[in-house]
N, C-alpha and C positions, 0 to 999 in steps of 0.2 A: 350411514348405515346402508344405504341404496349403492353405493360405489363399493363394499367390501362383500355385499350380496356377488355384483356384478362380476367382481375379482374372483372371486369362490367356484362360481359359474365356470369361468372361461378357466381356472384352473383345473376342475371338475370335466371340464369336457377335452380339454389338451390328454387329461390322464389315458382319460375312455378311449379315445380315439389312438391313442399310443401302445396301448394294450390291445386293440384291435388287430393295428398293424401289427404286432410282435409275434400275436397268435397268429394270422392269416401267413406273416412269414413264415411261420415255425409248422406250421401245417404244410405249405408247399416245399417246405427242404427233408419232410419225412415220409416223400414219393417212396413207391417200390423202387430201389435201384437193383441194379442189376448185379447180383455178388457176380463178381470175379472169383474162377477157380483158380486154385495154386498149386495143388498136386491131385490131379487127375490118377486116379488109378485104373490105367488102361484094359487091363483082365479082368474086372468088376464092368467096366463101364461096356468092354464086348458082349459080357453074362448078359448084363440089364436088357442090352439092342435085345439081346438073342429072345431074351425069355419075355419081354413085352412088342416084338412088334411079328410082322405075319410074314416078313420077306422070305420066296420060296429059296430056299436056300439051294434045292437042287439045280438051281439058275444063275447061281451066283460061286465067284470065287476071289479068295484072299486078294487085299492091296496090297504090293509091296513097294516097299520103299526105291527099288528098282522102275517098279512100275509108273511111280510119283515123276521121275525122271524124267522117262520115254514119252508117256501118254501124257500127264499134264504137264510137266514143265518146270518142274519143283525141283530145285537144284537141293541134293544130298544134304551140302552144310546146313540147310535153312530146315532140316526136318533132324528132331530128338526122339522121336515115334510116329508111329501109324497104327489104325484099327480102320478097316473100309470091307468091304464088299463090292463088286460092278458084275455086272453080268459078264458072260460067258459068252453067249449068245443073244443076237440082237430080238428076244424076243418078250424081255422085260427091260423097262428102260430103269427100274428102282436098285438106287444104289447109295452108299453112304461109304465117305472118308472122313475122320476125325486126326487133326496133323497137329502134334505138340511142338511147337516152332521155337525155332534159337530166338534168341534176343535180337529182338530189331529189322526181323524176318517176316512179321506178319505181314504186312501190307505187301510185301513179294510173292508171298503164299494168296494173300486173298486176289491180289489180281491175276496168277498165275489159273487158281481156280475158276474164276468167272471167266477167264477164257475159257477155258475148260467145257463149263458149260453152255458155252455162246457156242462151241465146236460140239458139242452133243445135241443140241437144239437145232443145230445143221443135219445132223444125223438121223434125227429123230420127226423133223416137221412133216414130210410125207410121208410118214409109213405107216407107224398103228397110232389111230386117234386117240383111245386112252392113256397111251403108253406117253403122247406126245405130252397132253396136258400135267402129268405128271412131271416132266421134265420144264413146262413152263415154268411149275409151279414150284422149283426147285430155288432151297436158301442153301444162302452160299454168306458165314458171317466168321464172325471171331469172339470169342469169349475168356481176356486174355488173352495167353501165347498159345491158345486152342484156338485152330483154323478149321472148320468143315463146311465141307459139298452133301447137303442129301437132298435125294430125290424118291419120293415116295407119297402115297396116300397123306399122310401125318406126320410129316418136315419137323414140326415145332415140338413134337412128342420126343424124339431124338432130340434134338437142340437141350432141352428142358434136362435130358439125360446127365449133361456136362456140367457138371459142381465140383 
């Protein structure tokens, strides 16, 4: 009687313990992940910047895809679109580029970018202290074959934009 107690027990507790582990797995594989966007819709996604963030836009002017070129370093093939702003004049340093990149291009765009910004943080360390911390404080990521630079107050507000 005392040894099928015993058996009962250690079967009893192999279960528990196995249903422990299965929930604790199944809880850490139902993190927030990160969706991945698939079809960006670029003239919504201009509307949204426009109508939630406070960029003076009299200070700012179009990216173009020419521009991606010249200033950053973004070779043509590697760009399917663009949506950005940069200033005009060096007297805001807030700006955003959102790049819907070919296949197999990101990581050429993201590095292409964070030089980028390594060469605007050259530009930008002595001159206007707000302007500058802004430009520290600049994300520079990918979400999917969505590549962007923004530099502003509220980086992750824009980011969050990209579904």
């Amino acid at each position: 009687m005392k040894k099928t107690n015993i058996i009962l027990a250690i079967v009893i507790s192999v279960f528990i313990i196995s249903a422990i582990a299965i929930l604790v797995i199944a809880i850490g594989n139902n993190d927030d992940k990160e969706e991945i966007p698939v079809n960006v819709d670029f003239t919504a996604l201009s509307s949204e910047i426009k109508d939630s963030t406070s960029f003076d836009r009299t200070k700012l002017q179009e990216i173009t895809i020419e521009e991606l070129e010249t200033e950053f370093g973004i070779q043509k093939d590697w760009i399917k679109q663009v949506i950005g702003e940069k200033p005009y004049v060096n007297v805001t340093s807030s700006m955003y580029v959102i790049i819907e990149v070919t296949e197999g291009n990101v990581e050429n765009v993201v590095n292409a970018l964070k030089a980028y910004g390594d060469s605007y943080d050259e530009m930008w360390k002595d001159y206007l202290t707000e302007e500058y911390e802004l430009v520290k404080n600049r994300q520079i990521g990918s979400k999917g074959n969505y590549v962007y630079l923004i530099v502003c107050d509220y980086p992750q507000n824009i980011v969050d934009l990209i579904k």
